[in-house]
C-alpha positions in Angstrom: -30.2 -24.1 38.4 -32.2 -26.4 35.7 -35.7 -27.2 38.0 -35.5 -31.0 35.9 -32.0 -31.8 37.5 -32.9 -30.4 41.0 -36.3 -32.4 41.3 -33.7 -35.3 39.8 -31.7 -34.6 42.6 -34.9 -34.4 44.9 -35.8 -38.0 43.9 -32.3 -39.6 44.8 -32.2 -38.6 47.4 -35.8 -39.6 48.3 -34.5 -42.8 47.3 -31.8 -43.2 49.3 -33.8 -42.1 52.5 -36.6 -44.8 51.9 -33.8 -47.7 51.4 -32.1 -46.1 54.7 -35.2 -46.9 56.4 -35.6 -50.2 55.2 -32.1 -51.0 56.4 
């Protein structure tokens, strides 16, 4: 797997975690 699209991947779903925890 390409390492630039997995730590891509990493980062979303970073992302989506932080707004998550806003919420």
């Amino acid at each position: 797997m390409n390492k630039l699209l997995n730590l891509f991947f990493f980062f979303a779903v970073e992302s989506t975690h932080k707004q998550n925890s806003k919420l």
